[in-house]
PDB file of N, CA, C and O in Angstrom:
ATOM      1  N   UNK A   1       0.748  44.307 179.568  1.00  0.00           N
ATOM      2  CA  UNK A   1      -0.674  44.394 179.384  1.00  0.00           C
ATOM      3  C   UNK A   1      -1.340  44.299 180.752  1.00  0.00           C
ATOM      4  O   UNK A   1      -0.906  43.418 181.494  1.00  0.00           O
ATOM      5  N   UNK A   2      -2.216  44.984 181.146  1.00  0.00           N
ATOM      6  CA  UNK A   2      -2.928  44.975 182.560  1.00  0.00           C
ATOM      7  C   UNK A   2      -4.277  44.246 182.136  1.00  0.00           C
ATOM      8  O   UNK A   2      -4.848  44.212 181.046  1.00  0.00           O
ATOM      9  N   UNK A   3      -4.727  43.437 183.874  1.00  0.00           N
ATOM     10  CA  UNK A   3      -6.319  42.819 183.503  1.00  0.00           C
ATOM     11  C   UNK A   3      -6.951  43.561 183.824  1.00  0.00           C
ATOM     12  O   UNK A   3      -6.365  44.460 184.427  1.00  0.00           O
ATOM     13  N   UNK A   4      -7.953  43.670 183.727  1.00  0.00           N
ATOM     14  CA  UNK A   4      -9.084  44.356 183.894  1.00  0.00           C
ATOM     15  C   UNK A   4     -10.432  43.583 184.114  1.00  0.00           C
ATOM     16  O   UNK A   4     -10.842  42.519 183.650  1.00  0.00           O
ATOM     17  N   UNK A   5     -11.102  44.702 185.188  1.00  0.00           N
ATOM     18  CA  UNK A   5     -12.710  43.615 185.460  1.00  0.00           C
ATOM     19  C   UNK A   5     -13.724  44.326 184.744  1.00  0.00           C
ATOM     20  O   UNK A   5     -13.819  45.551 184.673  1.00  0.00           O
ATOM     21  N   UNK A   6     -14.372  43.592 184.290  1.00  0.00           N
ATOM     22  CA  UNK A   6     -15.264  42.725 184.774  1.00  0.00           C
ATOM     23  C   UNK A   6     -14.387  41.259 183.736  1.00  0.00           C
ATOM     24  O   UNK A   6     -14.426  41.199 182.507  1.00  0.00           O
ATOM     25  N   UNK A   7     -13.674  40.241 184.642  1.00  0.00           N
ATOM     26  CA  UNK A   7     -13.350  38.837 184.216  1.00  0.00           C
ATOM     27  C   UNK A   7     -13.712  37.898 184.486  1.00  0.00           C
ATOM     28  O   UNK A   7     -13.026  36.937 184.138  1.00  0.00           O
ATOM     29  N   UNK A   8     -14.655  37.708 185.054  1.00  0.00           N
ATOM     30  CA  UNK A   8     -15.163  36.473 186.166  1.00  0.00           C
ATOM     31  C   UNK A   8     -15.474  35.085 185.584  1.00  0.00           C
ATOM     32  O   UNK A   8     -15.436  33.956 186.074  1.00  0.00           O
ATOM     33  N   UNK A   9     -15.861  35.654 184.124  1.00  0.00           N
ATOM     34  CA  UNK A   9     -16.478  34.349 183.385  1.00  0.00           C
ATOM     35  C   UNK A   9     -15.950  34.055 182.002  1.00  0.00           C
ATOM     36  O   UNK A   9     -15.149  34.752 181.379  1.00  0.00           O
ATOM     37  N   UNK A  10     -16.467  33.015 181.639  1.00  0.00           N
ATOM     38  CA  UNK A  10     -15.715  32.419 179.931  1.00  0.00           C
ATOM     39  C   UNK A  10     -16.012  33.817 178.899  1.00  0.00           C
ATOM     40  O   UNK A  10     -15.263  34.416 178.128  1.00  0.00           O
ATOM     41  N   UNK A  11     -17.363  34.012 179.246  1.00  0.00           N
ATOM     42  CA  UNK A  11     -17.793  35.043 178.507  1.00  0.00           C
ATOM     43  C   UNK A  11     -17.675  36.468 178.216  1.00  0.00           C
ATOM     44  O   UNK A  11     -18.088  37.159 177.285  1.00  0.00           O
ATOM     45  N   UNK A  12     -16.664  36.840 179.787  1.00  0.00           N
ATOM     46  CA  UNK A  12     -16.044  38.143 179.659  1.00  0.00           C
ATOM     47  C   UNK A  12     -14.476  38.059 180.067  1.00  0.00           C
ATOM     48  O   UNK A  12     -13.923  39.026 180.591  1.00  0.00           O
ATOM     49  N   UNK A  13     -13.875  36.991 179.829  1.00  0.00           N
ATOM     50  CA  UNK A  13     -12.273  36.971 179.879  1.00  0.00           C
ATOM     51  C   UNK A  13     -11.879  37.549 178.931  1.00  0.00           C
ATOM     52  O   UNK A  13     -12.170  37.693 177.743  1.00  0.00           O
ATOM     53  N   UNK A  14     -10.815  38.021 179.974  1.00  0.00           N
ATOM     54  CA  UNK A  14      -9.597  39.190 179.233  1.00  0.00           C
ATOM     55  C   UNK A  14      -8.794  38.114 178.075  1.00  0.00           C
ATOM     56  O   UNK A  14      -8.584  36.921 178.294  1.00  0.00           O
ATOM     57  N   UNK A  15      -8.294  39.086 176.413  1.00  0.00           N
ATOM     58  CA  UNK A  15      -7.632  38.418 175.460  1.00  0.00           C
ATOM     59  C   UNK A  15      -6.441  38.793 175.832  1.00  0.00           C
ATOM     60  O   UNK A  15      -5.985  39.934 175.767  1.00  0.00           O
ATOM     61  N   UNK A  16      -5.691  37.412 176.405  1.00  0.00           N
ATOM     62  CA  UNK A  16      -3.929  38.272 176.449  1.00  0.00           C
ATOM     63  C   UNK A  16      -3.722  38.506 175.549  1.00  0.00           C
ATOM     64  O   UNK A  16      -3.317  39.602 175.936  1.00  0.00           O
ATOM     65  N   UNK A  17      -3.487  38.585 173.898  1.00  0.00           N
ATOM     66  CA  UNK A  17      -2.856  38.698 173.209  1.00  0.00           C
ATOM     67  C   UNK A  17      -2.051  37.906 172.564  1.00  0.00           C
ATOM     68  O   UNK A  17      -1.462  38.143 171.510  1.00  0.00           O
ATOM     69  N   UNK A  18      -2.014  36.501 173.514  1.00  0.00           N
ATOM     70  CA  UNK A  18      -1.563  35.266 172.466  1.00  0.00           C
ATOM     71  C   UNK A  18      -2.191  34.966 171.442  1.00  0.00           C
ATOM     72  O   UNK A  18      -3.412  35.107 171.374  1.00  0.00           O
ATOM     73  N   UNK A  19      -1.383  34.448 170.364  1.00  0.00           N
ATOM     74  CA  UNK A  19      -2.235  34.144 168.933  1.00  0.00           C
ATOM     75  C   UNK A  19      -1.342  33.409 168.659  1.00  0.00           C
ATOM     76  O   UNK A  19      -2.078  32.454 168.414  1.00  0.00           O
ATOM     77  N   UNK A  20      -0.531  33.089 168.515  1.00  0.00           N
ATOM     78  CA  UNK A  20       0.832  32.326 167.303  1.00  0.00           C
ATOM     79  C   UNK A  20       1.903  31.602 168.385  1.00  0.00           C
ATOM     80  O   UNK A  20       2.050  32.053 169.521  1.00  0.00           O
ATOM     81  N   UNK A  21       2.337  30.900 168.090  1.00  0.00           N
ATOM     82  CA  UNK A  21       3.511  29.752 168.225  1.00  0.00           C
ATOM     83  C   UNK A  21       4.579  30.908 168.443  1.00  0.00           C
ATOM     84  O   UNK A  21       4.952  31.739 167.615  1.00  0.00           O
ATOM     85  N   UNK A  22       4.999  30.746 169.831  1.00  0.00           N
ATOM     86  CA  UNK A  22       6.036  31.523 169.949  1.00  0.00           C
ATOM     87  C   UNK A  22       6.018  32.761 170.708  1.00  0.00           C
ATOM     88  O   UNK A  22       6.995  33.370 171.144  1.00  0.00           O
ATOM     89  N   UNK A  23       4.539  33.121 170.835  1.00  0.00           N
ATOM     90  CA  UNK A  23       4.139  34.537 171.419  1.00  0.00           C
ATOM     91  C   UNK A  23       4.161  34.443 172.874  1.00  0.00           C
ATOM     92  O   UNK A  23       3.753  33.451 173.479  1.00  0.00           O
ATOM     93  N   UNK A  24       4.685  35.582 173.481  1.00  0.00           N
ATOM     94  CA  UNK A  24       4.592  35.797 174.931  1.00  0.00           C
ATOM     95  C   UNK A  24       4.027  36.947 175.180  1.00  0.00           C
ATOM     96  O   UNK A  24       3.923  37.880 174.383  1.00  0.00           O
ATOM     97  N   UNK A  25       3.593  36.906 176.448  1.00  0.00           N
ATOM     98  CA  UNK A  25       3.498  38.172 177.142  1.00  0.00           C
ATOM     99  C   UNK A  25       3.353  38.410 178.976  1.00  0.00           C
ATOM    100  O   UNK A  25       3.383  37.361 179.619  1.00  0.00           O
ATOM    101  N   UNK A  26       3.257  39.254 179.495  1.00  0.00           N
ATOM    102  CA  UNK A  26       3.652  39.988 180.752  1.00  0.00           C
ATOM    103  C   UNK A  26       2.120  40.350 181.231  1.00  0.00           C
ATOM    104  O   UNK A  26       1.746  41.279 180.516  1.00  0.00           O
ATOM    105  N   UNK A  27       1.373  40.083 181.905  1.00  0.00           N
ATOM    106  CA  UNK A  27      -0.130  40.469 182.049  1.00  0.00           C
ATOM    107  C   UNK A  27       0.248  40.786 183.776  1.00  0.00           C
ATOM    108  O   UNK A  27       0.927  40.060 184.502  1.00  0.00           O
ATOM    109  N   UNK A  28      -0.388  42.031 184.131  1.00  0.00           N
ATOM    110  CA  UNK A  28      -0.581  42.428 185.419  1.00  0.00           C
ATOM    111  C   UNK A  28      -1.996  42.850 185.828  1.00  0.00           C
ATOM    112  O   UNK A  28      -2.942  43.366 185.234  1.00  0.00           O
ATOM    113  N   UNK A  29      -1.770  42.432 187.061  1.00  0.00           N
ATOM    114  CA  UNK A  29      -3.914  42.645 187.402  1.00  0.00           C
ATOM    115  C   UNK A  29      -3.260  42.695 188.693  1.00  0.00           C
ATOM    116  O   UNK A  29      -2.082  42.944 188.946  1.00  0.00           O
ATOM    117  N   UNK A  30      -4.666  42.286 189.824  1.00  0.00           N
ATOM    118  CA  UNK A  30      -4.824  42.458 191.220  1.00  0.00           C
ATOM    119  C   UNK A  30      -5.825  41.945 191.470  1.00  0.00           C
ATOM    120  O   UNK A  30      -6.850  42.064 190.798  1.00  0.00           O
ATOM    121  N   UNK A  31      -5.683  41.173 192.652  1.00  0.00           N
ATOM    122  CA  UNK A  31      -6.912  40.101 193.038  1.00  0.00           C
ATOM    123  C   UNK A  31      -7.384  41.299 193.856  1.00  0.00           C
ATOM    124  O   UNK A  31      -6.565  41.942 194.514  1.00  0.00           O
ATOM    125  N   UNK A  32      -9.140  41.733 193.830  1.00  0.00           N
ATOM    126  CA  UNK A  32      -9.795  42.194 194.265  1.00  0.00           C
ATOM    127  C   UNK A  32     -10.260  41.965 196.078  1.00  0.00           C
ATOM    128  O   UNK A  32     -10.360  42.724 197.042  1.00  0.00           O
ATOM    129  N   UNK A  33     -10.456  40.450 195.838  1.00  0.00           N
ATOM    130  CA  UNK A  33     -11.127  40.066 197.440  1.00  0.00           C
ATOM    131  C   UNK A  33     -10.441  38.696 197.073  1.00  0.00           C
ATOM    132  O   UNK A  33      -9.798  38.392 196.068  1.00  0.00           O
ATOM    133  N   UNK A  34     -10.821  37.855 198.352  1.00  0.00           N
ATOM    134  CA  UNK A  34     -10.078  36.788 198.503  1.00  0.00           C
ATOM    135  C   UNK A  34     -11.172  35.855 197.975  1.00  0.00           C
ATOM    136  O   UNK A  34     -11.022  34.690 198.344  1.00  0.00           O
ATOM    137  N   UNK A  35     -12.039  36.047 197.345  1.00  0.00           N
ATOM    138  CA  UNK A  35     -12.794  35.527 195.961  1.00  0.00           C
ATOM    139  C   UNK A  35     -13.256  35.390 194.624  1.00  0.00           C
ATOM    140  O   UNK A  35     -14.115  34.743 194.023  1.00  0.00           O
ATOM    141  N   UNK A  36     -11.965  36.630 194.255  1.00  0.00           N
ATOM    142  CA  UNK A  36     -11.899  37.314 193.040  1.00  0.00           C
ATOM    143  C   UNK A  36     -11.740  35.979 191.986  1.00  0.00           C
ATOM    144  O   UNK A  36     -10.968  35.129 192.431  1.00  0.00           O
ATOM    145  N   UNK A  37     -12.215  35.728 190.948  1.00  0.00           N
ATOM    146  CA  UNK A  37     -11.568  34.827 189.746  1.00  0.00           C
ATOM    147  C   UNK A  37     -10.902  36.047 188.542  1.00  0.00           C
ATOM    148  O   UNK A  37     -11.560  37.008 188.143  1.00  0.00           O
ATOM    149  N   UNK A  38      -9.817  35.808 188.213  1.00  0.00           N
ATOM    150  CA  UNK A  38      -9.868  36.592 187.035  1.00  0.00           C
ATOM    151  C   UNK A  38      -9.478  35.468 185.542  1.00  0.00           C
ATOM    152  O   UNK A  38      -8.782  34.468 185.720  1.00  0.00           O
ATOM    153  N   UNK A  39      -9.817  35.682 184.689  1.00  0.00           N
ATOM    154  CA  UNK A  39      -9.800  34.974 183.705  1.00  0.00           C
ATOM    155  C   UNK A  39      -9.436  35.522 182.594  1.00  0.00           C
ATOM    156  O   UNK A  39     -10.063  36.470 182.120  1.00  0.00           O
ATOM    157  N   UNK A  40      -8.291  34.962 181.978  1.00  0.00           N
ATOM    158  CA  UNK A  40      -7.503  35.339 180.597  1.00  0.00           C
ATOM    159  C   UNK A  40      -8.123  34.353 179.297  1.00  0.00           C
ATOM    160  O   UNK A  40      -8.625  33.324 179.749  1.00  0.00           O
ATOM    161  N   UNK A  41      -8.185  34.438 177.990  1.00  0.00           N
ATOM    162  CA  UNK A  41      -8.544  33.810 177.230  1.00  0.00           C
ATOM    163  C   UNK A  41      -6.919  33.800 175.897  1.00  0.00           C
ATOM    164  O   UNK A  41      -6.092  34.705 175.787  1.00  0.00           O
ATOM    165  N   UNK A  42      -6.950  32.732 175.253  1.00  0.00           N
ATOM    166  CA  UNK A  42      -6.088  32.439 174.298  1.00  0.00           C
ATOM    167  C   UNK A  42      -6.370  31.455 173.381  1.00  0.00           C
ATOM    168  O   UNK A  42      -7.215  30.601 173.647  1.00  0.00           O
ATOM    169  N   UNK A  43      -5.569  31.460 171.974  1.00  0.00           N
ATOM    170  CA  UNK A  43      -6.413  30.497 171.222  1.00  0.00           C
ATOM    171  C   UNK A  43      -5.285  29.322 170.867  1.00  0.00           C
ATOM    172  O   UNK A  43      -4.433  29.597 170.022  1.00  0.00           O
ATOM    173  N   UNK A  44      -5.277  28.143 171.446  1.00  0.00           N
ATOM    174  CA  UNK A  44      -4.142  27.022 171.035  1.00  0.00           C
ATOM    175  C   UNK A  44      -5.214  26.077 170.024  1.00  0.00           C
ATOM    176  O   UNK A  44      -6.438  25.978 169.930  1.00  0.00           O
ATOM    177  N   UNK A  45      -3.839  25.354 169.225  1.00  0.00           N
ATOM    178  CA  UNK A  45      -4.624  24.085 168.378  1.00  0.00           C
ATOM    179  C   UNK A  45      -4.063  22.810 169.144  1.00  0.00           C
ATOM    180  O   UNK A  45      -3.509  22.783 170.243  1.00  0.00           O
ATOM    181  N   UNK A  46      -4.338  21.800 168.310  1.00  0.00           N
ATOM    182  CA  UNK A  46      -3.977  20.830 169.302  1.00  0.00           C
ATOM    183  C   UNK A  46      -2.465  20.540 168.996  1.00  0.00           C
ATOM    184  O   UNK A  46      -1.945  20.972 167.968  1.00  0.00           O
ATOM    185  N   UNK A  47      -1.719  19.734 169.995  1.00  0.00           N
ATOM    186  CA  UNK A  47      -0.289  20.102 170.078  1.00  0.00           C
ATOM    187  C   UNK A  47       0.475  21.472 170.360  1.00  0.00           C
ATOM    188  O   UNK A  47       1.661  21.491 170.688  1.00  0.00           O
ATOM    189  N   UNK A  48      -0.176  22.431 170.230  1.00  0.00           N
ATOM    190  CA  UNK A  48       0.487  23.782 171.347  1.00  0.00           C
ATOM    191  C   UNK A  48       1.201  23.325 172.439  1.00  0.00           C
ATOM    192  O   UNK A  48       1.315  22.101 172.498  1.00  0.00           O
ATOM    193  N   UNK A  49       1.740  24.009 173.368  1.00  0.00           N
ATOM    194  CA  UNK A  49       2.138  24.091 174.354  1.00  0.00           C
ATOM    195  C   UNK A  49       1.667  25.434 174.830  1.00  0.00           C
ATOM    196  O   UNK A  49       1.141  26.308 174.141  1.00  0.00           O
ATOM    197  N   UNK A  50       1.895  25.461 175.917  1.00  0.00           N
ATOM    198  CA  UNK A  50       1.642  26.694 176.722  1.00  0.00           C
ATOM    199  C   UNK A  50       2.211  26.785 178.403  1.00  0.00           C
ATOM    200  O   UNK A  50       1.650  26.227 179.346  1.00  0.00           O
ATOM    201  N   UNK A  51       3.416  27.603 178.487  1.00  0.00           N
ATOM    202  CA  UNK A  51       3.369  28.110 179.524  1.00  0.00           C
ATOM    203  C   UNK A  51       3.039  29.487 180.597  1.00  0.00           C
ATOM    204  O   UNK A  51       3.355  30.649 180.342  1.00  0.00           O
ATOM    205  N   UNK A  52       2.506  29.133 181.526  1.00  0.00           N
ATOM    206  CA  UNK A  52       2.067  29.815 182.462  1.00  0.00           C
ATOM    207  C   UNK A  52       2.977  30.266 183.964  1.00  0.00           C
ATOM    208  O   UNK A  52       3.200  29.373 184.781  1.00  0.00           O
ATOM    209  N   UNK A  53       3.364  31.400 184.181  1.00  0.00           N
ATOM    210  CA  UNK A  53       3.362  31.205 185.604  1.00  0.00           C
ATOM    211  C   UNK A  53       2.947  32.318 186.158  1.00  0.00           C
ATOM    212  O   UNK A  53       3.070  33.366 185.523  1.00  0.00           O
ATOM    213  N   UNK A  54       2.317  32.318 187.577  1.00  0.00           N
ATOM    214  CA  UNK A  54       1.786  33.586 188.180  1.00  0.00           C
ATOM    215  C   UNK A  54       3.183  33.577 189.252  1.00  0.00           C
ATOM    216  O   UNK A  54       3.910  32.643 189.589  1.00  0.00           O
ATOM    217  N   UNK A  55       3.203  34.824 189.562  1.00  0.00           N
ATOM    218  CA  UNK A  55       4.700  35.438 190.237  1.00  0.00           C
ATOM    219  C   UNK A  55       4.285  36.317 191.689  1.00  0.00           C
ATOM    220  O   UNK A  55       4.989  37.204 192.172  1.00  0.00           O
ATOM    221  N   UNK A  56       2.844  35.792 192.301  1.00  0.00           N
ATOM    222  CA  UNK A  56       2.689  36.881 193.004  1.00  0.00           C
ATOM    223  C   UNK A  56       3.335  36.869 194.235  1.00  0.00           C
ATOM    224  O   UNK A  56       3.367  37.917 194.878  1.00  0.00           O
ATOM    225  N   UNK A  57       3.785  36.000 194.612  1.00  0.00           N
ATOM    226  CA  UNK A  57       5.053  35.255 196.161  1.00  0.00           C
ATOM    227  C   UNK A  57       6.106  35.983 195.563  1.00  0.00           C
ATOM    228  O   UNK A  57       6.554  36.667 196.484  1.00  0.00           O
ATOM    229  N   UNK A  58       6.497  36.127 194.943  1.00  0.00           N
ATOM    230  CA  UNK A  58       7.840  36.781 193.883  1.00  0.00           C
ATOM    231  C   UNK A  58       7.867  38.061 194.276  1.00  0.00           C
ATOM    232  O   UNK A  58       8.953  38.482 194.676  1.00  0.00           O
ATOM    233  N   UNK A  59       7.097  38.669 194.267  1.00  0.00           N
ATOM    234  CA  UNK A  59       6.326  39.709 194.590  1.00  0.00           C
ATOM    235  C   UNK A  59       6.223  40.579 195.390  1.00  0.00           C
ATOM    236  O   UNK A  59       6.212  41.801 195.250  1.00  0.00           O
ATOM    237  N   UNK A  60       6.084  39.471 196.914  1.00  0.00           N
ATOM    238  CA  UNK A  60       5.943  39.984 197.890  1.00  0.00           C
ATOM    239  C   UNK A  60       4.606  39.649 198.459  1.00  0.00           C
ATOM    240  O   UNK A  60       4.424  39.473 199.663  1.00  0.00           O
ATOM    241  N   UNK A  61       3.477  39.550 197.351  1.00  0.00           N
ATOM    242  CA  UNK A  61       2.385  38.996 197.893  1.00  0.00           C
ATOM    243  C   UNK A  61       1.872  37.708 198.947  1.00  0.00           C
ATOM    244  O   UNK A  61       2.551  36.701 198.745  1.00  0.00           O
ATOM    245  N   UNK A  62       1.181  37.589 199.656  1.00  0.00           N
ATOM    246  CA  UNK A  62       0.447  36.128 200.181  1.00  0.00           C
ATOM    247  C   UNK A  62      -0.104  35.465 199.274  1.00  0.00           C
ATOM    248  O   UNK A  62      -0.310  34.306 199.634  1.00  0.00           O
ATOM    249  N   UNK A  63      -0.538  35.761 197.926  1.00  0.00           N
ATOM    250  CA  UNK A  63      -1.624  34.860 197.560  1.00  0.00           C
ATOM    251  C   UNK A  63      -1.486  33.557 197.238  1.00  0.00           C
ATOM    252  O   UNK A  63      -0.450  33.052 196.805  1.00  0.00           O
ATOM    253  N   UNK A  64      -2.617  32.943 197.461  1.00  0.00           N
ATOM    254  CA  UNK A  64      -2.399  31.564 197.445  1.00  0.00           C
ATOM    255  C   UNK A  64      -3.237  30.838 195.806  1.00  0.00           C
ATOM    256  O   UNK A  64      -4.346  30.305 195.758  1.00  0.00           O
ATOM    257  N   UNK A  65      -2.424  31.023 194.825  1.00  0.00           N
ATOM    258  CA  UNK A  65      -3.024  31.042 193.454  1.00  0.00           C
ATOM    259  C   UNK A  65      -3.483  29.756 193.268  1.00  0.00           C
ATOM    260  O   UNK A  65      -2.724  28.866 193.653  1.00  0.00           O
ATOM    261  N   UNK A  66      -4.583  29.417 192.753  1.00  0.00           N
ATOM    262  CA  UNK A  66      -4.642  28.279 191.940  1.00  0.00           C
ATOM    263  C   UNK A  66      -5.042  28.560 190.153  1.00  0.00           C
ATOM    264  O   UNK A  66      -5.852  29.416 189.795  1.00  0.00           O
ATOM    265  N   UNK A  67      -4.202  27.545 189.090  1.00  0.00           N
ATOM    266  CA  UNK A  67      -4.485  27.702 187.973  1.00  0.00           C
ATOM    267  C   UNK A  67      -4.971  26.493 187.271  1.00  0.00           C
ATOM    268  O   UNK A  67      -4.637  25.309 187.281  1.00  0.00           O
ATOM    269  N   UNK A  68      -6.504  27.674 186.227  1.00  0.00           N
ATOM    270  CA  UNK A  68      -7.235  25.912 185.883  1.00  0.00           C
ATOM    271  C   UNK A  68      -7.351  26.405 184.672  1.00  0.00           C
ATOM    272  O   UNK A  68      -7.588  27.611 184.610  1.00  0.00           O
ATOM    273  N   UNK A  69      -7.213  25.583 183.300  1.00  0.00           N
ATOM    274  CA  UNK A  69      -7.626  25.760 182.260  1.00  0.00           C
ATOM    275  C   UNK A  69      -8.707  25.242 181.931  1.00  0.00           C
ATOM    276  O   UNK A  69      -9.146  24.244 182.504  1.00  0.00           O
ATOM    277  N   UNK A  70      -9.524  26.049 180.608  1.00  0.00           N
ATOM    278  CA  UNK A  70     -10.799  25.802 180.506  1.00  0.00           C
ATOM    279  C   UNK A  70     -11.031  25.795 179.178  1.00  0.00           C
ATOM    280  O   UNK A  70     -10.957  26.881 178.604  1.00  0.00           O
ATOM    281  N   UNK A  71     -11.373  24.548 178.367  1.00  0.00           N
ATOM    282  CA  UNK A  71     -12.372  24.495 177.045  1.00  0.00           C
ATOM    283  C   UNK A  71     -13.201  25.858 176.729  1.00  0.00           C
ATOM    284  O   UNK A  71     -13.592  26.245 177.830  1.00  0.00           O
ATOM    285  N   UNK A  72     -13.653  26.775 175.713  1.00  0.00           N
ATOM    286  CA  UNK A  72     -14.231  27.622 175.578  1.00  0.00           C
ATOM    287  C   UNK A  72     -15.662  27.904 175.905  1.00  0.00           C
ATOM    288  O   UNK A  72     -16.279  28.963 176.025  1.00  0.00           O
ATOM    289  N   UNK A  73     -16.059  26.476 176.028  1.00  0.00           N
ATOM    290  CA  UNK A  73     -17.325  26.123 176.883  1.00  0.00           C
ATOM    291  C   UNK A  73     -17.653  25.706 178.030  1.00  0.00           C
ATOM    292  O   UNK A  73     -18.624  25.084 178.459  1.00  0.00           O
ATOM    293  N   UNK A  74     -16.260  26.331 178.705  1.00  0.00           N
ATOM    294  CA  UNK A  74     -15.793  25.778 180.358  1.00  0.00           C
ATOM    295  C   UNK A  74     -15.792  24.168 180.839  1.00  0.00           C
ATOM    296  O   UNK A  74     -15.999  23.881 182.017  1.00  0.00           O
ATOM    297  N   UNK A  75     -15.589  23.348 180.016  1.00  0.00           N
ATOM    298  CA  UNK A  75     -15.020  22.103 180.449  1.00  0.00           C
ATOM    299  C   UNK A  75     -13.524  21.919 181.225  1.00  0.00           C
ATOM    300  O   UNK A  75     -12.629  21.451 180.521  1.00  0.00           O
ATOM    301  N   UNK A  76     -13.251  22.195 182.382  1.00  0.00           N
ATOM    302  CA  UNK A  76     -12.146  22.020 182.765  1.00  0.00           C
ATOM    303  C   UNK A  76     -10.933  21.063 182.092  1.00  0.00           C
ATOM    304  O   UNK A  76     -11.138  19.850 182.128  1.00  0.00           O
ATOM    305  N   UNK A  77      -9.744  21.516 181.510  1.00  0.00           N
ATOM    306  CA  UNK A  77      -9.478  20.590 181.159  1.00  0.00           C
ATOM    307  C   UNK A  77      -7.810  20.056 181.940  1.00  0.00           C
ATOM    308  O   UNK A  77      -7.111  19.137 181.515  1.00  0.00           O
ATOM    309  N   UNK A  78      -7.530  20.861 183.038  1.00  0.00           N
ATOM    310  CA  UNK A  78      -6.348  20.843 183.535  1.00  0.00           C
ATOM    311  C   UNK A  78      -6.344  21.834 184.982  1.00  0.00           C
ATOM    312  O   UNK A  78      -7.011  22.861 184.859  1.00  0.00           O
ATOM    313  N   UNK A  79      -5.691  21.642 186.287  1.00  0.00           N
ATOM    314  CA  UNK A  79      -5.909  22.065 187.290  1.00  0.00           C
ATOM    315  C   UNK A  79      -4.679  22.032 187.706  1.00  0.00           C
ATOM    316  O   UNK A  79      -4.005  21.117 187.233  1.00  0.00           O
ATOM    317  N   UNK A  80      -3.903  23.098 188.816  1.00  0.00           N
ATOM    318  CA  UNK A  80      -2.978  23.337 189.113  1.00  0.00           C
ATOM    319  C   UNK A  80      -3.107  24.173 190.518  1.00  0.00           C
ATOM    320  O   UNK A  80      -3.898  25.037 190.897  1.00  0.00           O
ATOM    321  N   UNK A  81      -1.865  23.467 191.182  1.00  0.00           N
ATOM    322  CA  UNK A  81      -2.523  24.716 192.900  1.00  0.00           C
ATOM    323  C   UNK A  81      -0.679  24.425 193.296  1.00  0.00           C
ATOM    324  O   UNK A  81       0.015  23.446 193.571  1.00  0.00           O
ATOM    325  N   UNK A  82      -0.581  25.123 193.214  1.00  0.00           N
ATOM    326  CA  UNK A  82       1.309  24.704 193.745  1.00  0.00           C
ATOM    327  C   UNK A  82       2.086  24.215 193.300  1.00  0.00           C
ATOM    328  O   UNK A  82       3.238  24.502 193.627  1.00  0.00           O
ATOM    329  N   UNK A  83       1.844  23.311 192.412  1.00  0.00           N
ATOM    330  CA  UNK A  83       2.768  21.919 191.797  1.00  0.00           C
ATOM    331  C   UNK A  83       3.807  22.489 190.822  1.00  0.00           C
ATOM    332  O   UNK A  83       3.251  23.039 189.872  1.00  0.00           O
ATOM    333  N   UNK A  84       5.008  22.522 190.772  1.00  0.00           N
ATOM    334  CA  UNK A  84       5.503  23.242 189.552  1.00  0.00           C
ATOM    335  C   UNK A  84       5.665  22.453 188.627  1.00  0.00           C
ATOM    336  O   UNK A  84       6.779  21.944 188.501  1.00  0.00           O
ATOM    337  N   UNK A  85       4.763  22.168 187.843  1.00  0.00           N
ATOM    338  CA  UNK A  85       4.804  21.000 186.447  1.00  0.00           C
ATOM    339  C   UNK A  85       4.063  21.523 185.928  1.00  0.00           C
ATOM    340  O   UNK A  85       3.176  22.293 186.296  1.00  0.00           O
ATOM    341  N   UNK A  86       4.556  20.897 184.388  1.00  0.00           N
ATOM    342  CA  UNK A  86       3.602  21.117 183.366  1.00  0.00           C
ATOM    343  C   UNK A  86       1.690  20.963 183.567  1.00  0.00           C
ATOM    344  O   UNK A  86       1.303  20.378 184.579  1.00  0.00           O
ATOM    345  N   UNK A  87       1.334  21.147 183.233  1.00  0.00           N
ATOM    346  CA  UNK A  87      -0.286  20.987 183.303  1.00  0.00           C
ATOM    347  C   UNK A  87      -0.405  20.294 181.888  1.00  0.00           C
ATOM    348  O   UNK A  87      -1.508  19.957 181.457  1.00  0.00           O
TER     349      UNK A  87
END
């Protein structure tokens, strides 16, 4: 599945396609400028799990990713910049 812009905000994030216990998927995009946000949306209940990883060093890329999850009303609820652990 590719991202696409306009993603910048709660209100226009991309739907990966998660829905259900068990579902994965492969999402490819491209950071625009070195201020780009792009933003995916998904729907967990409580007790989900969810893993994440961005691969762009993998890659070949420089980027220097950080990953933050967000309440649907943008309450941060978890932050990540390097650390390889769970969130």
């Amino acid at each position: 599945m590719s991202i696409f812009e306009p993603n910048d905000t709660i209100s226009n994030a991309n739907d990966s396609g998660l829905s259900s216990p068990g579902d994965s998927a492969v999402l490819n995009g491209s950071i625009e400028s070195i201020t780009d946000v792009d933003l995916l949306k998904f729907q967990l209940d409580q007790g989900d799990v969810v893993t994440l990883n961005i691969e762009a060093q993998e890659n070949g890329s420089s980027l220097d990713s950080i990953l933050r999850v967000f309440d649907s009303t943008g309450n941060e609820l978890a932050v990540n910049d390097d650390t390889p652990i769970p969130l």
